[in-house]
mmCIF file as gemmi writes it, N, C-alpha and C atoms, coordinates in Angstrom:
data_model
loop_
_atom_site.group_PDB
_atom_site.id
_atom_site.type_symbol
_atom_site.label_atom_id
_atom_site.label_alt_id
_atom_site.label_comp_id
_atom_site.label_asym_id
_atom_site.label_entity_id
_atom_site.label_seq_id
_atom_site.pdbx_PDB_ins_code
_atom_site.Cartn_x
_atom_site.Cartn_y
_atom_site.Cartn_z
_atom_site.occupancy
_atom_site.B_iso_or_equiv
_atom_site.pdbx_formal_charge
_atom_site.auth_seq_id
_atom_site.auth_asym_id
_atom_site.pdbx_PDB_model_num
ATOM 1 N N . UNK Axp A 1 ? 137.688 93.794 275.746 1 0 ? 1 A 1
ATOM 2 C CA . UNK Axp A 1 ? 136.946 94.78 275.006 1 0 ? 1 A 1
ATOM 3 C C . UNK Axp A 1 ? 135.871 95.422 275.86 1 0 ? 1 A 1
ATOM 4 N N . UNK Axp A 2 ? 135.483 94.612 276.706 1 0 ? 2 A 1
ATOM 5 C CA . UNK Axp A 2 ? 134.091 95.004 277.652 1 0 ? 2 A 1
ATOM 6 C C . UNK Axp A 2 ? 134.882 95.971 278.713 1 0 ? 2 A 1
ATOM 7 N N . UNK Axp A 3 ? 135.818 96.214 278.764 1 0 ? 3 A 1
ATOM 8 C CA . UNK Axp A 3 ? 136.31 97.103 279.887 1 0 ? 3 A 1
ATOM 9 C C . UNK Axp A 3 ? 136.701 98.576 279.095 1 0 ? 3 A 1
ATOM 10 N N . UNK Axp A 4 ? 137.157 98.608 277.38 1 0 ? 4 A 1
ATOM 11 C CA . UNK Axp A 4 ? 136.97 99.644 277.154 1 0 ? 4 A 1
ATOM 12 C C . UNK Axp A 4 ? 135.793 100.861 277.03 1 0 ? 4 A 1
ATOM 13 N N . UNK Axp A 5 ? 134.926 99.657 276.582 1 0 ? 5 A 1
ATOM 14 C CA . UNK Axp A 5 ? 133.186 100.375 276.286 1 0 ? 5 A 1
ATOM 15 C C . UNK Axp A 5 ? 133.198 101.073 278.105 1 0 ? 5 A 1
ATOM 16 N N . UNK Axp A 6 ? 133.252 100.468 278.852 1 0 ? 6 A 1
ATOM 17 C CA . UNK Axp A 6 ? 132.879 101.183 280.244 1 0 ? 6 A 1
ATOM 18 C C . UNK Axp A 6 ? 133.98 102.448 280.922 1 0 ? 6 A 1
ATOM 19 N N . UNK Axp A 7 ? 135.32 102.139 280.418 1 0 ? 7 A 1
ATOM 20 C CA . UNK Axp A 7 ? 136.333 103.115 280.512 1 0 ? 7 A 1
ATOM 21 C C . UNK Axp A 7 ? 135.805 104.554 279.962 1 0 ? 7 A 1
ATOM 22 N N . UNK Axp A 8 ? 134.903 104.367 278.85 1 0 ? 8 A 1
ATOM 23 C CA . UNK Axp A 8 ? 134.939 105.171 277.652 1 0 ? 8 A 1
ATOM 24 C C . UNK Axp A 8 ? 133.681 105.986 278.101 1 0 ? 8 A 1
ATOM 25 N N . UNK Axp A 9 ? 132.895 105.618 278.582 1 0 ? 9 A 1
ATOM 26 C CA . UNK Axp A 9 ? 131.371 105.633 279.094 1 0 ? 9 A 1
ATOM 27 C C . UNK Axp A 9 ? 131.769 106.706 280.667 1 0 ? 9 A 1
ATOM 28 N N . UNK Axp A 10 ? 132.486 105.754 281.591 1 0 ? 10 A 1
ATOM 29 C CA . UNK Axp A 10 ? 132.605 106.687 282.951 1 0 ? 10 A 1
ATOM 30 C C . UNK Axp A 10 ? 133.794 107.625 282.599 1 0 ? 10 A 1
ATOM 31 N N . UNK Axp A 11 ? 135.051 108.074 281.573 1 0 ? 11 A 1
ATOM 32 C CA . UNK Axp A 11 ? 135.262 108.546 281.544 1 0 ? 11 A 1
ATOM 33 C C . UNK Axp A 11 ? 134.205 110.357 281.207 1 0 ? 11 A 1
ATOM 34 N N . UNK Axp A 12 ? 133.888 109.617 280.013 1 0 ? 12 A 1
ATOM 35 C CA . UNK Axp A 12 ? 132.765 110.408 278.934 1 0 ? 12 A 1
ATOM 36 C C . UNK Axp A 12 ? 131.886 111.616 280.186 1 0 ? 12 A 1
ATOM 37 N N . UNK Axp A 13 ? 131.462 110.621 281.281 1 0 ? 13 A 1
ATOM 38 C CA . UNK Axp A 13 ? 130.317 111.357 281.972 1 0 ? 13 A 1
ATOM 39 C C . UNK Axp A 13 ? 131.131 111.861 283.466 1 0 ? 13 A 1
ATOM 40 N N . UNK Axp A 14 ? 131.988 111.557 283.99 1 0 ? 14 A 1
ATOM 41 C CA . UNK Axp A 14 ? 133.606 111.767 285.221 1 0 ? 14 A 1
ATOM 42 C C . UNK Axp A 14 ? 133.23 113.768 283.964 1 0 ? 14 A 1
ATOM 43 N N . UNK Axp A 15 ? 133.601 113.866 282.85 1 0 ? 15 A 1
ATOM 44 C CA . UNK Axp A 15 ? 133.934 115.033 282.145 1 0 ? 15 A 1
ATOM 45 C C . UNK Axp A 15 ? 133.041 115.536 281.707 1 0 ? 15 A 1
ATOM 46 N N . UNK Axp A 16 ? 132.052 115.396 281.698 1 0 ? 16 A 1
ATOM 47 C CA . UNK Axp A 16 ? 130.514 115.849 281.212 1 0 ? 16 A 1
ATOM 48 C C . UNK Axp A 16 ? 129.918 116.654 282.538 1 0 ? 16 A 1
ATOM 49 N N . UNK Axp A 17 ? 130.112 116.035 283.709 1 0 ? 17 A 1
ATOM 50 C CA . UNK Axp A 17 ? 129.903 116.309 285.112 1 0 ? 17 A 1
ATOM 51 C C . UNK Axp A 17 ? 130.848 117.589 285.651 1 0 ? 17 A 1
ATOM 52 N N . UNK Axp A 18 ? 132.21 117.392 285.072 1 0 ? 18 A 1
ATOM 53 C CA . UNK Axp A 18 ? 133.008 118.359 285.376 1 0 ? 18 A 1
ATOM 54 C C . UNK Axp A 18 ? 132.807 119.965 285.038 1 0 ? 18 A 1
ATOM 55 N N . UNK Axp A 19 ? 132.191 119.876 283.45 1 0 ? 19 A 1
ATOM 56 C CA . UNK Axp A 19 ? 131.779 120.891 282.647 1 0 ? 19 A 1
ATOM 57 C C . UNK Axp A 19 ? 130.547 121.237 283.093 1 0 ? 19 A 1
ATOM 58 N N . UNK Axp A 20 ? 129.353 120.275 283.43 1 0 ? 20 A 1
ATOM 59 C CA . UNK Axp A 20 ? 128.556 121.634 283.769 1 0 ? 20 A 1
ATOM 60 C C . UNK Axp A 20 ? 127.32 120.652 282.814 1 0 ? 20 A 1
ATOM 61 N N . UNK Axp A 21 ? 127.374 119.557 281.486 1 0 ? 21 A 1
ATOM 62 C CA . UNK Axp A 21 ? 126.911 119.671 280.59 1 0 ? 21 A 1
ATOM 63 C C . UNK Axp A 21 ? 125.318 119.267 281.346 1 0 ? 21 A 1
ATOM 64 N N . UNK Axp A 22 ? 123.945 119.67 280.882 1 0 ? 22 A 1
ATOM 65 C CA . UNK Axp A 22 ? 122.692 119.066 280.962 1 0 ? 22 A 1
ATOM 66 C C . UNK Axp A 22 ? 122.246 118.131 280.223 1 0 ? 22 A 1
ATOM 67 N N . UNK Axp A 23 ? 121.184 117.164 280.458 1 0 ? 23 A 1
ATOM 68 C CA . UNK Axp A 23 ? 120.695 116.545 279.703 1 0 ? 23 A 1
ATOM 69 C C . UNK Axp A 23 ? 119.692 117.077 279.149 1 0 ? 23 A 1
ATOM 70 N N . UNK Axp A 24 ? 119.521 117.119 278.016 1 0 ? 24 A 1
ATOM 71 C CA . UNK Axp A 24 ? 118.377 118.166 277.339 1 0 ? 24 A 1
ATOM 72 C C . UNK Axp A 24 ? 116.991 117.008 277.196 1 0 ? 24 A 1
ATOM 73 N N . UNK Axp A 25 ? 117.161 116.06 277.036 1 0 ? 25 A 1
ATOM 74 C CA . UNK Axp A 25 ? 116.17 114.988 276.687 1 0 ? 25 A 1
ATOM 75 C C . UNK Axp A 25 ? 116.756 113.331 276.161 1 0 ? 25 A 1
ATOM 76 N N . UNK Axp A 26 ? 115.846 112.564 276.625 1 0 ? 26 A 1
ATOM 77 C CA . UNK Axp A 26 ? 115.788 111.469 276.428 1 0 ? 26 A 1
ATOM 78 C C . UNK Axp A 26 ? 114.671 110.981 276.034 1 0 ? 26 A 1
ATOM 79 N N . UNK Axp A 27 ? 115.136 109.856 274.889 1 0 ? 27 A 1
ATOM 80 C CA . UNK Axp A 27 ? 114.154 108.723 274.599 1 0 ? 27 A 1
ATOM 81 C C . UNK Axp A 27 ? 114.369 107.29 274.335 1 0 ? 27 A 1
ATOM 82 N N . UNK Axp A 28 ? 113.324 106.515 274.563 1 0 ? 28 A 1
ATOM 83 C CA . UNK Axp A 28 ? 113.538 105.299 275.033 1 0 ? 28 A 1
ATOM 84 C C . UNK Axp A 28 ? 112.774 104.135 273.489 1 0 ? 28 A 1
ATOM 85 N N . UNK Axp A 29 ? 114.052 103.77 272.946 1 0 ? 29 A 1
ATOM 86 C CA . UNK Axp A 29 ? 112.56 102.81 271.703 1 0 ? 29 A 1
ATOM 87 C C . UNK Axp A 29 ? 112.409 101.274 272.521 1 0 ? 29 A 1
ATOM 88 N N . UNK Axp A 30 ? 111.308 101.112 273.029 1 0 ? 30 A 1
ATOM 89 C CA . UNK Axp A 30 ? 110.889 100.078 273.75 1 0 ? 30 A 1
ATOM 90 C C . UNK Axp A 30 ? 110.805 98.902 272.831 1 0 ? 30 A 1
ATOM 91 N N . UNK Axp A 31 ? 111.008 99.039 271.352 1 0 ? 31 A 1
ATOM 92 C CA . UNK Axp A 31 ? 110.803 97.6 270.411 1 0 ? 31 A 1
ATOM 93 C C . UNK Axp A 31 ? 112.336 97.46 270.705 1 0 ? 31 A 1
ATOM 94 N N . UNK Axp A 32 ? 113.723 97.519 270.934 1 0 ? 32 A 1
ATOM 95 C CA . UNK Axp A 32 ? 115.099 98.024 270.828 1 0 ? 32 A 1
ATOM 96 C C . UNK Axp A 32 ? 115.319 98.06 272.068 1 0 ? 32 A 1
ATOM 97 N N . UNK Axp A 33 ? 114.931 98.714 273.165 1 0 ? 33 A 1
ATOM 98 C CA . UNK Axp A 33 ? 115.31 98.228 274.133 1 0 ? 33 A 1
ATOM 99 C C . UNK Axp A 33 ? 116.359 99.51 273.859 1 0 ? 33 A 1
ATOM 100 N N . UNK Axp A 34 ? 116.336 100.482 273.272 1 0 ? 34 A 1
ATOM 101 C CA . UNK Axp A 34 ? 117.236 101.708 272.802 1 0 ? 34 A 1
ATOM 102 C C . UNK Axp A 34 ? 117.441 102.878 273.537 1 0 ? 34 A 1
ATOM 103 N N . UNK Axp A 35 ? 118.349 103.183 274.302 1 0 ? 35 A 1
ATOM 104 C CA . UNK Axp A 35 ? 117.851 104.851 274.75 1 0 ? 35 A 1
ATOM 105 C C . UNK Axp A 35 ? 118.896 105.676 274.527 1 0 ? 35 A 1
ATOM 106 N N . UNK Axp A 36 ? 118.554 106.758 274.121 1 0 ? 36 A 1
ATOM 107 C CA . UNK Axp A 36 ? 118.994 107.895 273.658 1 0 ? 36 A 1
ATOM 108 C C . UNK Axp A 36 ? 119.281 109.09 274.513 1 0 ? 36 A 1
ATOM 109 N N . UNK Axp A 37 ? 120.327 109.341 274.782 1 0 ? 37 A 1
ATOM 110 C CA . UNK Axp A 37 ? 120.413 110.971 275.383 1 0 ? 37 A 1
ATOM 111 C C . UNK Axp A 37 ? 120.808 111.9 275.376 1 0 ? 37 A 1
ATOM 112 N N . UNK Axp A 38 ? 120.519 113.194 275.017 1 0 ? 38 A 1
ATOM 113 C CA . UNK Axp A 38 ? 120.801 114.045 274.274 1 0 ? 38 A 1
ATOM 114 C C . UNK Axp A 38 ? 121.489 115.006 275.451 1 0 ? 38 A 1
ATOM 115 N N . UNK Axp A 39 ? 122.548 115.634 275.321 1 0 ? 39 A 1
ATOM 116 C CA . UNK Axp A 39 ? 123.815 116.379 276.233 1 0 ? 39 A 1
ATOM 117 C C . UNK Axp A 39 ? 123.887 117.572 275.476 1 0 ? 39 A 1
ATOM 118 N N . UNK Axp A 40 ? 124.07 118.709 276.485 1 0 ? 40 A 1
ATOM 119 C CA . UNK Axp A 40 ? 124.311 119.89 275.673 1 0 ? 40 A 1
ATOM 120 C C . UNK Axp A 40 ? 124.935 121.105 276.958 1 0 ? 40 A 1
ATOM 121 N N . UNK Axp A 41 ? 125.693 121.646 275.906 1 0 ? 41 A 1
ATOM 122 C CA . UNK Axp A 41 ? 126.492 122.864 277.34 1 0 ? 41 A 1
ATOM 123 C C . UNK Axp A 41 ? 126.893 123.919 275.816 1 0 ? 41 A 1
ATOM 124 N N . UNK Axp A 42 ? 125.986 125.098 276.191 1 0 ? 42 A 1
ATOM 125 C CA . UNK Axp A 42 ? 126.298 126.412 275.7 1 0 ? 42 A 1
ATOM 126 C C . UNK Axp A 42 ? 126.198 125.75 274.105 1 0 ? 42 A 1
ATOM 127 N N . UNK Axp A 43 ? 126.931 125.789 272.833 1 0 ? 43 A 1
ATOM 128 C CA . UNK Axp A 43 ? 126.035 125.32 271.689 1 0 ? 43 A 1
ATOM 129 C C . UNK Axp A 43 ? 126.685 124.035 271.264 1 0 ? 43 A 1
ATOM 130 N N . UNK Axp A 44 ? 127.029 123.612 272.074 1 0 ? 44 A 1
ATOM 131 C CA . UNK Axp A 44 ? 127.677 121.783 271.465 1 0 ? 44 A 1
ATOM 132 C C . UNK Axp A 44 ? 126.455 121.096 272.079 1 0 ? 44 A 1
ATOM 133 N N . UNK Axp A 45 ? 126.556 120.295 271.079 1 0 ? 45 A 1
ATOM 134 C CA . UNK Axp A 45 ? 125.285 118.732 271.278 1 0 ? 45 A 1
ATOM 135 C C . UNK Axp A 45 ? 125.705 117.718 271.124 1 0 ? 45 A 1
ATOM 136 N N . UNK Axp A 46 ? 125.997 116.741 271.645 1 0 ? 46 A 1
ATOM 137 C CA . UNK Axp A 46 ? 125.988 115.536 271.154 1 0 ? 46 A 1
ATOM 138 C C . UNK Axp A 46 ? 125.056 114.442 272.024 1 0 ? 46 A 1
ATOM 139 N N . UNK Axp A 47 ? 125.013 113.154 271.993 1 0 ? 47 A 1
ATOM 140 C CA . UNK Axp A 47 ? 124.147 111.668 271.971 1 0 ? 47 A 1
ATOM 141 C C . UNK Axp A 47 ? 124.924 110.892 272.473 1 0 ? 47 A 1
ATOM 142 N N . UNK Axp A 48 ? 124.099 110.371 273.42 1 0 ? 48 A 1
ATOM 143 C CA . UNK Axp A 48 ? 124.419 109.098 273.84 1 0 ? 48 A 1
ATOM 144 C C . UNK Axp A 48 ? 123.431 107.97 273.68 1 0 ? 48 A 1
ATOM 145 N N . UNK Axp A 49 ? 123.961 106.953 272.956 1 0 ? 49 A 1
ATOM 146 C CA . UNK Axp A 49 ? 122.764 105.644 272.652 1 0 ? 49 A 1
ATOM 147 C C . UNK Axp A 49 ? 123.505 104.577 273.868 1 0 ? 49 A 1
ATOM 148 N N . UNK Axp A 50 ? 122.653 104.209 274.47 1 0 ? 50 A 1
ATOM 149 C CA . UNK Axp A 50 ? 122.665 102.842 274.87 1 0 ? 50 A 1
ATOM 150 C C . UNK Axp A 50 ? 121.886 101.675 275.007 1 0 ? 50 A 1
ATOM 151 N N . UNK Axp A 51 ? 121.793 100.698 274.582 1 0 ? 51 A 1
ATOM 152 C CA . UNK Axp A 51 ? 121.281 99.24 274.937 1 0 ? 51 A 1
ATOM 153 C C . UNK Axp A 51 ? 120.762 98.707 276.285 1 0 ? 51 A 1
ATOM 154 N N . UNK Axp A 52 ? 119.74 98.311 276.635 1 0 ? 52 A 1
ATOM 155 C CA . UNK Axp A 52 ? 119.596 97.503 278.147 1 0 ? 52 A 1
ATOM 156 C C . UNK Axp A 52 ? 120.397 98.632 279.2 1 0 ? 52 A 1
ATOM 157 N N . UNK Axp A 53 ? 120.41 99.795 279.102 1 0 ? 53 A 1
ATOM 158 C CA . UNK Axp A 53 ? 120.947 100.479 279.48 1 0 ? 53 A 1
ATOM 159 C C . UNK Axp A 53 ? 122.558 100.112 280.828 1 0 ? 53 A 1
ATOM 160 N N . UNK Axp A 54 ? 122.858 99.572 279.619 1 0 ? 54 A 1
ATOM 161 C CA . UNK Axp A 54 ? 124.429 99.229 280.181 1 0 ? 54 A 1
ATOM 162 C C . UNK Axp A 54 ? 125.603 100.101 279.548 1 0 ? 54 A 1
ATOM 163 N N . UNK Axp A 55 ? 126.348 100.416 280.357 1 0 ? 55 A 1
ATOM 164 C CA . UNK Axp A 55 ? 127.763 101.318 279.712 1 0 ? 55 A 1
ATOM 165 C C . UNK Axp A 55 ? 128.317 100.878 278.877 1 0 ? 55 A 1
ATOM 166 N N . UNK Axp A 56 ? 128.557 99.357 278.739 1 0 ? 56 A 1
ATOM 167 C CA . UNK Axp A 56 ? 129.285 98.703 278.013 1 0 ? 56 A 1
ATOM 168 C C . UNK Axp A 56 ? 128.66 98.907 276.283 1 0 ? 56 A 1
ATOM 169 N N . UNK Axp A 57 ? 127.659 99.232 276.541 1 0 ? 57 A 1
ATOM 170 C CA . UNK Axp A 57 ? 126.964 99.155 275.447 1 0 ? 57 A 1
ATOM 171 C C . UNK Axp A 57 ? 126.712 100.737 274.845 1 0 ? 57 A 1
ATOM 172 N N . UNK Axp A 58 ? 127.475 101.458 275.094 1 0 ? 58 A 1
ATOM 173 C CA . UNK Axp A 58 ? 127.161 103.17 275.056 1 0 ? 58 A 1
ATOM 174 C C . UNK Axp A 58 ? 127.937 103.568 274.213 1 0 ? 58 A 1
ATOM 175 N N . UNK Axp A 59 ? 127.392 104.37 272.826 1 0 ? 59 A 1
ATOM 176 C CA . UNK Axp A 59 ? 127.893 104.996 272.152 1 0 ? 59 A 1
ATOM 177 C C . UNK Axp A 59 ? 127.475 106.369 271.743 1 0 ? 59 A 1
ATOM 178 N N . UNK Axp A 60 ? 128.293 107.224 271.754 1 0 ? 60 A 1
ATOM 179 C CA . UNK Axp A 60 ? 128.617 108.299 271.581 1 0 ? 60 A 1
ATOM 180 C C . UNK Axp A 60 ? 128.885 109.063 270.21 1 0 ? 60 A 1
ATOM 181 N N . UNK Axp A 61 ? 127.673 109.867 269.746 1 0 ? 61 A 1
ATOM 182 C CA . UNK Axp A 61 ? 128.34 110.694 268.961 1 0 ? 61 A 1
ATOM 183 C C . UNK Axp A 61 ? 127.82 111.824 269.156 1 0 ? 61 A 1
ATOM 184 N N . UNK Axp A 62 ? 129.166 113.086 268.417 1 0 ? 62 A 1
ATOM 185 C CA . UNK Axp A 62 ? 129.285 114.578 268.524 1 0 ? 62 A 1
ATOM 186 C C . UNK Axp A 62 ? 129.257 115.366 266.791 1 0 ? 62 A 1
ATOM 187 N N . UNK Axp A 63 ? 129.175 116.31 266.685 1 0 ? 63 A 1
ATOM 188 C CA . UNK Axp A 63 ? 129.291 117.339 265.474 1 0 ? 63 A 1
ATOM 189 C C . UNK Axp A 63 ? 130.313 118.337 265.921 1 0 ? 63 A 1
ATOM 190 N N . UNK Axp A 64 ? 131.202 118.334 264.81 1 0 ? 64 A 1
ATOM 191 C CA . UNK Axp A 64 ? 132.498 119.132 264.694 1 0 ? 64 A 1
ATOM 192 C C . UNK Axp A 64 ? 131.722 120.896 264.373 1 0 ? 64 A 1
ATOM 193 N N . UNK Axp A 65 ? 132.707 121.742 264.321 1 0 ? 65 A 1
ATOM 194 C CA . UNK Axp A 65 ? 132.205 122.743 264.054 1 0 ? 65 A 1
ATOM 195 C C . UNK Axp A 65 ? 131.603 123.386 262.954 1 0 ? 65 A 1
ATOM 196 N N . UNK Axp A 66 ? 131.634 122.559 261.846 1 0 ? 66 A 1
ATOM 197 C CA . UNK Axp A 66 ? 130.932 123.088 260.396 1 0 ? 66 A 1
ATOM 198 C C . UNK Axp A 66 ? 129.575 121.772 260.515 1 0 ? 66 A 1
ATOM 199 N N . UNK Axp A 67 ? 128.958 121.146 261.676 1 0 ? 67 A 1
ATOM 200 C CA . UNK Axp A 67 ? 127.904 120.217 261.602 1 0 ? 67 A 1
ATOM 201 C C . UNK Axp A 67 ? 127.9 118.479 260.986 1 0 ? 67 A 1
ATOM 202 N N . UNK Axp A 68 ? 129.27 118.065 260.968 1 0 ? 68 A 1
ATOM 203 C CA . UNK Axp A 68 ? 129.713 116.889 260.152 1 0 ? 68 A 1
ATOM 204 C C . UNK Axp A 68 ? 129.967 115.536 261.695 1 0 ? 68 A 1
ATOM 205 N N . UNK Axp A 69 ? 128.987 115.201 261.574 1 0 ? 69 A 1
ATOM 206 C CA . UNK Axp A 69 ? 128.808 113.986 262.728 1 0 ? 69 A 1
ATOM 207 C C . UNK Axp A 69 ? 130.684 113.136 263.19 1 0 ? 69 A 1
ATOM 208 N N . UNK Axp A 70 ? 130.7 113.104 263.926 1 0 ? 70 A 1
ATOM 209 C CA . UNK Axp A 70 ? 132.321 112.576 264.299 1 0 ? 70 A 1
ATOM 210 C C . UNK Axp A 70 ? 131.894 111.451 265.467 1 0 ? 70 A 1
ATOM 211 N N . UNK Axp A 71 ? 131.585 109.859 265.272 1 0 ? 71 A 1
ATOM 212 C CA . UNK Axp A 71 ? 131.876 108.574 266.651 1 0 ? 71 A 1
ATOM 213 C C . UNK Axp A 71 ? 132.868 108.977 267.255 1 0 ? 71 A 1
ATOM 214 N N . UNK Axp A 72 ? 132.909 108.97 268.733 1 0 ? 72 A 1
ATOM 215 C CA . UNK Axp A 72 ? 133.559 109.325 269.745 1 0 ? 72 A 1
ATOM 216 C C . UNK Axp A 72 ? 133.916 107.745 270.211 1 0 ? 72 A 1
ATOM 217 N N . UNK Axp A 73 ? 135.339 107.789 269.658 1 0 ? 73 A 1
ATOM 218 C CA . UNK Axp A 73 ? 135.79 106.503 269.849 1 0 ? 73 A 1
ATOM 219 C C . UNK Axp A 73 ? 136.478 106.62 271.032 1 0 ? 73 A 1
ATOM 220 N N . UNK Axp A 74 ? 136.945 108.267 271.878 1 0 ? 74 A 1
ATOM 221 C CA . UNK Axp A 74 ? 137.73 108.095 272.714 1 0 ? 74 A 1
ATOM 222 C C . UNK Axp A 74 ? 136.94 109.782 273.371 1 0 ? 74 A 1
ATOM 223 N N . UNK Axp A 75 ? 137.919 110.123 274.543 1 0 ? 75 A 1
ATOM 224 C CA . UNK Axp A 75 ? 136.954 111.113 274.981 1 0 ? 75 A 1
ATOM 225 C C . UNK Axp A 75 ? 138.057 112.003 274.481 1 0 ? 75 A 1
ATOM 226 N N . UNK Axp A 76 ? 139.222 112.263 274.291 1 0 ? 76 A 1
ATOM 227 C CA . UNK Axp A 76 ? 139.872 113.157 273.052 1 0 ? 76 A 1
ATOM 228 C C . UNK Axp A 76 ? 139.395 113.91 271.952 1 0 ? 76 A 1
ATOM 229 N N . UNK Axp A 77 ? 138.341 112.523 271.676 1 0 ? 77 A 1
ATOM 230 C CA . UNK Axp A 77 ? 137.256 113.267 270.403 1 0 ? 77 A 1
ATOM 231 C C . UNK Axp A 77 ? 136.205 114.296 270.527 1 0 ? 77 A 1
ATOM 232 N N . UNK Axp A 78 ? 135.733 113.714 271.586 1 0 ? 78 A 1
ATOM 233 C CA . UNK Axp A 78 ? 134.617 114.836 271.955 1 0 ? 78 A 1
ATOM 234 C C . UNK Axp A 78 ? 135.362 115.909 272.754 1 0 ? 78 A 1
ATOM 235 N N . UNK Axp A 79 ? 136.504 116.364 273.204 1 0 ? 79 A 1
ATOM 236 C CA . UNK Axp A 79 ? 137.476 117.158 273.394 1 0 ? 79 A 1
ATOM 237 C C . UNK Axp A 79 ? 137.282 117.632 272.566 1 0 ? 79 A 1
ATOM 238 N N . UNK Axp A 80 ? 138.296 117.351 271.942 1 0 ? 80 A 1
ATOM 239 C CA . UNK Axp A 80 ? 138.315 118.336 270.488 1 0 ? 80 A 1
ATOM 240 C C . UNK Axp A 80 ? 137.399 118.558 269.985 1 0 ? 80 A 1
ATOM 241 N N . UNK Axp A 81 ? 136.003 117.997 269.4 1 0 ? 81 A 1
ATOM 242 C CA . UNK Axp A 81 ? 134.921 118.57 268.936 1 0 ? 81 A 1
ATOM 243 C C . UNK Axp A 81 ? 134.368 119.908 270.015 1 0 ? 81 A 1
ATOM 244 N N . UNK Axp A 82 ? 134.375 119.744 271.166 1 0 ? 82 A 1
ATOM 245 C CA . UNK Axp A 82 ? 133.479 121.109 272.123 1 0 ? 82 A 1
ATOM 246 C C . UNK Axp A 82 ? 134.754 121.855 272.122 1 0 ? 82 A 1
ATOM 247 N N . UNK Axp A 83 ? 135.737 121.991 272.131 1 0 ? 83 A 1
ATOM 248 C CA . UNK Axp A 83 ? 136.56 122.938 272.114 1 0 ? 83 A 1
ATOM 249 C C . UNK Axp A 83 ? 137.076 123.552 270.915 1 0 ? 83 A 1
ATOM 250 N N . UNK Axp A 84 ? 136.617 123.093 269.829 1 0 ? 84 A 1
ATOM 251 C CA . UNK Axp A 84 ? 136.598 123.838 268.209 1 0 ? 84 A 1
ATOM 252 C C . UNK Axp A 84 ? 135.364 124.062 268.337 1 0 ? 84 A 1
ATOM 253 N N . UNK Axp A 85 ? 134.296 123.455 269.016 1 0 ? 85 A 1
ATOM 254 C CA . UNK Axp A 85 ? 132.722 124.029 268.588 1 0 ? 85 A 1
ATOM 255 C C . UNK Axp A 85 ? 132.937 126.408 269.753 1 0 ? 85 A 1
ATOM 256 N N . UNK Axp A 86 ? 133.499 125.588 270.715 1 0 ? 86 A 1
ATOM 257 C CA . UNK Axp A 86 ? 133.448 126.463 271.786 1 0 ? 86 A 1
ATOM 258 C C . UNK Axp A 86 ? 134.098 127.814 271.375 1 0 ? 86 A 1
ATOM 259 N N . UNK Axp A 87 ? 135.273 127.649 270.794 1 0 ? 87 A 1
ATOM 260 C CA . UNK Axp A 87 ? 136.331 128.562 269.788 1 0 ? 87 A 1
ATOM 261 C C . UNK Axp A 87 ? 135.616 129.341 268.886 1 0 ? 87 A 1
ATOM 262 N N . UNK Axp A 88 ? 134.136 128.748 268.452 1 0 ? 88 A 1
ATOM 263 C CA . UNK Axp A 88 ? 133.785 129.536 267.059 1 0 ? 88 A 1
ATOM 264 C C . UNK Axp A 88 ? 133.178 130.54 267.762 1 0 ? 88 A 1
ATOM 265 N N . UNK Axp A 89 ? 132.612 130.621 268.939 1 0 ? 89 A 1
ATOM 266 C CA . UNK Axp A 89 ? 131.347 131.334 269.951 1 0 ? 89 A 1
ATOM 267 C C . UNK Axp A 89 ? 132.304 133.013 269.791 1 0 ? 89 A 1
């Protein structure tokens, strides 16, 4: 299981890198040990949370094109979410 969370993670950012996307901001909840990072390219947004800041521990979520939150269980998902978000432009 610990090898998908990191598959999912260096894929996620291998394609984030490819596109161009910025990091718009980060935050850190120091009671949690939580950090947050917020990704954005032209009007798609989505988050990345991670733990102890390990990959394994990184989850991902995006908003489809009418604003309805979608977990990015795979990077297919967030595919398809920026490329229906990208379509509406």
């Amino acid at each position: 299981m610990k090898q998908i969370g990191v598959s999912l993670h260096a894929n996620v950012h291998k394609w984030m890198d490819a596109f161009g996307f910025r990091l718009n901001g980060s935050q850190t909840n120091s009671k949690d040990n939580v950090t947050t990072n917020h990704y954005f390219f032209e009007t798609f947004n989505f988050f990345e949370r991670s733990k102890n800041n390990d990959p394994k521990n990184s989850k991902f979520l995006c908003f489809d094109a009418y604003g309805e939150s979608i977990p990015v269980k795979s990077l297919l998902d967030l595919q398809t979410a920026f490329f229906e978000n990208i379509s509406q432009l």
